[in-house]
C-alpha positions as CSV (number, residue, x, y, z in Angstrom):
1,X,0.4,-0.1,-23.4
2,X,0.6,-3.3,-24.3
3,X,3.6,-4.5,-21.4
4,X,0.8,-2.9,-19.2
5,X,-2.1,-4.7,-21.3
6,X,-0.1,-8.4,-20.4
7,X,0.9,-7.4,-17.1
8,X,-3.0,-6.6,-16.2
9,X,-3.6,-9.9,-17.6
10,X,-1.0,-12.1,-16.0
11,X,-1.6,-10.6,-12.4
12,X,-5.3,-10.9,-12.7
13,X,-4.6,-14.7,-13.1
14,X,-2.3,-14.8,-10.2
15,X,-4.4,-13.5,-8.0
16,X,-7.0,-15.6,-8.6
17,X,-5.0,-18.8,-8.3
18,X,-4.1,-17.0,-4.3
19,X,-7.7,-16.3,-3.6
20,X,-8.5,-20.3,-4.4
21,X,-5.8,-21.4,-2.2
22,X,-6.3,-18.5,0.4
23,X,-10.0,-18.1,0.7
24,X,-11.9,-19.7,3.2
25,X,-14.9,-19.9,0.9
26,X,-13.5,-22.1,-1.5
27,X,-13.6,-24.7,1.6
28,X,-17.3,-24.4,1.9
29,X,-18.2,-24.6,-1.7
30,X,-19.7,-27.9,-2.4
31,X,-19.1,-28.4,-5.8
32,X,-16.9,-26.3,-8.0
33,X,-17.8,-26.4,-11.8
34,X,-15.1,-25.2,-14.2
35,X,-15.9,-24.2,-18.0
36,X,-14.6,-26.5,-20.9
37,X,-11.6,-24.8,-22.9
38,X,-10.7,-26.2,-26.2
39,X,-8.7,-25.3,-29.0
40,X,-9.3,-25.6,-32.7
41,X,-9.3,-23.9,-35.6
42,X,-10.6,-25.1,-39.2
43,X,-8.4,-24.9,-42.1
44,X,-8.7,-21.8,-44.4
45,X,-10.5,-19.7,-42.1
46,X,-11.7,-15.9,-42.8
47,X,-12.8,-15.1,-39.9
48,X,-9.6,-12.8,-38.2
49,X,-11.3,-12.5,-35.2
50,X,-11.2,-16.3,-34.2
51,X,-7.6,-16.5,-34.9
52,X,-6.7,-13.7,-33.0
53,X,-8.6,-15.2,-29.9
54,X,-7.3,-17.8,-30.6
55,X,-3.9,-16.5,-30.4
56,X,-4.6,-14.5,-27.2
57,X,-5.3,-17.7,-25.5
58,X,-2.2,-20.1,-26.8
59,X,0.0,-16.5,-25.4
60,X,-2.0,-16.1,-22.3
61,X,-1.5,-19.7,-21.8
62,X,2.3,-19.4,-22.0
63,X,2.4,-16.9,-19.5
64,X,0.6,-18.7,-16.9
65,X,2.9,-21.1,-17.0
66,X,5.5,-18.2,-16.0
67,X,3.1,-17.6,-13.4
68,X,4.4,-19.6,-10.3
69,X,7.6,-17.8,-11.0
70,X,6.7,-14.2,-11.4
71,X,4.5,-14.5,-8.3
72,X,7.1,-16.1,-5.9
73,X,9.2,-12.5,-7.1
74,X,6.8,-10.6,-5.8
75,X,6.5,-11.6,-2.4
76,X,8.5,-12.6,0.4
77,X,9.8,-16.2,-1.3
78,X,12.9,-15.1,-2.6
79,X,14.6,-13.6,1.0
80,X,13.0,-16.6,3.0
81,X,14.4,-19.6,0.7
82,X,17.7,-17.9,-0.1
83,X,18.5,-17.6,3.8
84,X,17.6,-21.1,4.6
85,X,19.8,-22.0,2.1
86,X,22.9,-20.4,3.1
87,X,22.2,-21.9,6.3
88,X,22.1,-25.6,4.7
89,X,25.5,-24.4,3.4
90,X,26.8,-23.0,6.8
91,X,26.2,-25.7,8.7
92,X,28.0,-28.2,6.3
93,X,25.5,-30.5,6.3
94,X,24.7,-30.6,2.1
95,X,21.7,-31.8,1.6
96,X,20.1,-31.8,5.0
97,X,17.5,-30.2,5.3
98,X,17.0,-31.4,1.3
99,X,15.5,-29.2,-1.0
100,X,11.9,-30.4,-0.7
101,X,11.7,-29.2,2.7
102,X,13.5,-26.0,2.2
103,X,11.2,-25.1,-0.6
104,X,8.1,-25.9,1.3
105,X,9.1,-24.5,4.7
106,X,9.8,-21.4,2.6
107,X,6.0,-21.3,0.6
108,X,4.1,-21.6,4.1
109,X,6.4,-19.0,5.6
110,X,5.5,-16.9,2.1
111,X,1.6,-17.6,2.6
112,X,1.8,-16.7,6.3
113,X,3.7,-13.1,5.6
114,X,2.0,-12.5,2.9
115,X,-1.8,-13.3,4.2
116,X,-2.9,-10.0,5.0
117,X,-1.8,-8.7,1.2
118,X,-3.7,-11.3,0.4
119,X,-6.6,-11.1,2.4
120,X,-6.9,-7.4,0.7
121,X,-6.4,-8.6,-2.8
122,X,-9.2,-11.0,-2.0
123,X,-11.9,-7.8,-0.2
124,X,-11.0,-5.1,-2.2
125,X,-10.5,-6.5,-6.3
126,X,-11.4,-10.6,-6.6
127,X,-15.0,-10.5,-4.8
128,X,-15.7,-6.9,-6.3
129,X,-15.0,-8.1,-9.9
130,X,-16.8,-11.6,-9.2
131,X,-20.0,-9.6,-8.4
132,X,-19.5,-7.9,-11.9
133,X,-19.6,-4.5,-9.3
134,X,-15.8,-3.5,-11.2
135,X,-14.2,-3.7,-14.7
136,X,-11.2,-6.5,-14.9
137,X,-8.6,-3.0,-15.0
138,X,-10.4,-1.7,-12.3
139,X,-9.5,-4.6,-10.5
140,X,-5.8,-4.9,-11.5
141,X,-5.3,-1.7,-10.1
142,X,-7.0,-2.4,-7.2
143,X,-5.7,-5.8,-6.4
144,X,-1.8,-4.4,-7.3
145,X,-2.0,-1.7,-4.6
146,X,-1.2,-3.7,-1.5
147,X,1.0,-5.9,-3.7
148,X,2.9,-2.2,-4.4
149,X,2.6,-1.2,-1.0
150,X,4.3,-4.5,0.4
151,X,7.3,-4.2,-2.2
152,X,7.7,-0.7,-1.4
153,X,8.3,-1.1,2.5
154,X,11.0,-3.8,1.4
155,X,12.8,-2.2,-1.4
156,X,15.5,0.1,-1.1
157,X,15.6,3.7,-2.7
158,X,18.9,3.5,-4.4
159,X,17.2,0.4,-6.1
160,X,14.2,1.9,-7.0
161,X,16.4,5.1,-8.2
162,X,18.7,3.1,-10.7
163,X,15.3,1.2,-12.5
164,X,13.7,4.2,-13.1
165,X,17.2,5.9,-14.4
166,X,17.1,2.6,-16.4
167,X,13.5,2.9,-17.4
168,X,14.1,7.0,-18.2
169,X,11.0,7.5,-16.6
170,X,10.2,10.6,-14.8
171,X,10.5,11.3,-10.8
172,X,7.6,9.5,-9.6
173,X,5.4,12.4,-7.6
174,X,4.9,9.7,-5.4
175,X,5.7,6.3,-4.4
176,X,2.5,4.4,-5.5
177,X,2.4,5.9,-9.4
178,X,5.6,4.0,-10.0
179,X,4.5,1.3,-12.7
180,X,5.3,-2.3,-11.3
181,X,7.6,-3.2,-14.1
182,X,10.0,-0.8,-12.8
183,X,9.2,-1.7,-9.1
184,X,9.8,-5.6,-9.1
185,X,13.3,-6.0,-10.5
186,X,13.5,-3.3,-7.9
187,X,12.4,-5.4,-5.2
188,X,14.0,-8.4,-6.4
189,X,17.4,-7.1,-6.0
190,X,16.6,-5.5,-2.8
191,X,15.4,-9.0,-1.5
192,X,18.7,-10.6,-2.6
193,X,21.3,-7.9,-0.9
194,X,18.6,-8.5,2.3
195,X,19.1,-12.5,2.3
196,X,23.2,-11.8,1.2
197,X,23.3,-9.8,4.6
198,X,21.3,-11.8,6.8
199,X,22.8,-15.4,5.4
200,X,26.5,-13.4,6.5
201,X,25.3,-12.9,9.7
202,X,24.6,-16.4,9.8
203,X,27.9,-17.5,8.6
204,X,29.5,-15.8,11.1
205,X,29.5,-18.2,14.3
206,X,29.9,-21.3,11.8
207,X,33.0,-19.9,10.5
208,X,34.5,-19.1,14.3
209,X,33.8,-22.4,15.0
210,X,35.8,-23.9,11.6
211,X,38.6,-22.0,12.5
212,X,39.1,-23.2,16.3
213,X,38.6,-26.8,15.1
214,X,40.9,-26.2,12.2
215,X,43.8,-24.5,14.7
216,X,43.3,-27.4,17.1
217,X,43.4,-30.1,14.5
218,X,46.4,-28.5,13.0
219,X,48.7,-27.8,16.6
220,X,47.8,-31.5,17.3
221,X,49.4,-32.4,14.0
222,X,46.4,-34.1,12.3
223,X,46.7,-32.3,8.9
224,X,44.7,-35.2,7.1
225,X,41.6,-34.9,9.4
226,X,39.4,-32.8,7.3
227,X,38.7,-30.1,10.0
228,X,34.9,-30.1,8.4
229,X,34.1,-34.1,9.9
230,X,35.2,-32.5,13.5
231,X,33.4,-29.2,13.2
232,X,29.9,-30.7,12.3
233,X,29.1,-32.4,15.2
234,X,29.8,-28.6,16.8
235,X,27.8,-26.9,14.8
236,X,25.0,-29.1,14.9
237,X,25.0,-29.3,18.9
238,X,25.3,-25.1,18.8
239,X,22.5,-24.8,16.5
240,X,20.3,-27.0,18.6
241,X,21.6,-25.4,21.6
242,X,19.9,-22.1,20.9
243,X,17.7,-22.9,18.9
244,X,18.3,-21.8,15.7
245,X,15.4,-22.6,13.8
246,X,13.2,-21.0,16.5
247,X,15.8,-17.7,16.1
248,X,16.3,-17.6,12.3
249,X,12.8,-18.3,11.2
250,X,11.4,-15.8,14.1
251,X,14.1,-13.3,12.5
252,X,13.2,-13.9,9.2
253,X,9.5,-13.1,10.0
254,X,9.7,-10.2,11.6
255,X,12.1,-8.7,9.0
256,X,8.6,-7.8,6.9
257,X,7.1,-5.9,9.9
């Protein structure tokens, strides 16, 4: 009960960092007034109740600062920026595209798959419990059933199977009553194997193309040309060529549909 107590907690705060960044209202506001938060607490105190608030606050504090993290698990983050990645390392180029761009191509790719989860989170839990119309458990559950829904399209039964061996938690009767701390390290690893796959695929032509440079550099007897300062030109012209940003990101996309 109490995993489920912090996990309640944590998500209700992710969600509403998304609906401030997502939500069109937040645009229109014209001022935005935020409460003052301090911490103190006299010496000697009696009074158990302030010091366990006060603890519940320095903890939930330390979580949110997790936050970022745990969110970027649970959506489409971790497939998108692994990919690009292997194909930084395919195409032999190191750095380029550097890791500022990477991570940033890979959030607004995140933000634009995962806007209609969202957009849900946003209708069905956030404005309900801003009107005071649902209780803040009400509106976990709520807000964590597209978030469930969008994980379980992605992640692979034999995945799901092995946490919930792990877990020794009974046969779910359905899909959406298994708890989400059994479903996201489920997902996660179903994400990576996804991205492991697609960055082979990727590797694939690149490689090809290594090896006929490599043959032809070695038959002409230049052994101490590194076959790699021939090849990238190559594989730069073939990327552009057909368009490979155009194809991978378009790929990667649709891989969530």
């Amino acid at each position: 009960m109490k995993r489920e107590k912090v996990l309640i907690i944590l998500f209700s705060l992710l969600f509403i960092v998304v609906a401030i960044i997502t939500s069109p209202y937040v645009y229109a506001a014209q001022s935005l007034s935020l409460p003052n938060i301090s911490l103190s607490m006299s010496g000697g105190t009696t009074e158990p109740e302030k010091v366990s608030s006060l603890i519940q606050l320095v903890i939930l504090l330390t979580i949110l600062s997790l936050a970022p993290a745990i969110l970027l698990m649970v959506t489409s983050f971790t497939r998108i920026v692994i990919v690009l990645s292997l194909l930084r390392h395919a195409l032999g180029t190191q750095t380029m595209p550097p890791n500022q761009v990477i991570i940033g191509l890979s959030l607004f790719l995140t933000f634009f798959i995962m806007a209609p989860v969202f957009n849900r989170v946003n209708d069905e839990a956030l404005k309900p419990y801003y009107e005071e119309q649902i209780s803040g458990e009400q509106a976990f559950a709520k807000a964590a059933a597209p978030v469930k829904a969008f994980m379980l399209k992605q992640v692979r039964e034999k995945d799901l199977a092995l946490f919930v061996k792990i877990a020794n938690e009974k046969r779910p009767a359905k899909p959406e009553d298994i708890s989400l701390t059994t479903l996201i390290p489920a997902f996660a690893i179903s994400e990576l194997k996804t991205a492991f796959q697609i960055g082979f695929m990727i590797y694939l032509p690149f490689l090809v193309l290594d090896m006929v440079v490599a043959s032809v550099l070695l038959s002409m007897g230049m052994m101490m040309l590194p076959p790699i300062m021939v090849s990238l030109p190559f594989k730069l012209l073939l990327f552009v060529l057909v368009d490979g940003w155009y194809l991978i990101v378009g790929s990667l996309v649709q891989s969530f549909h």
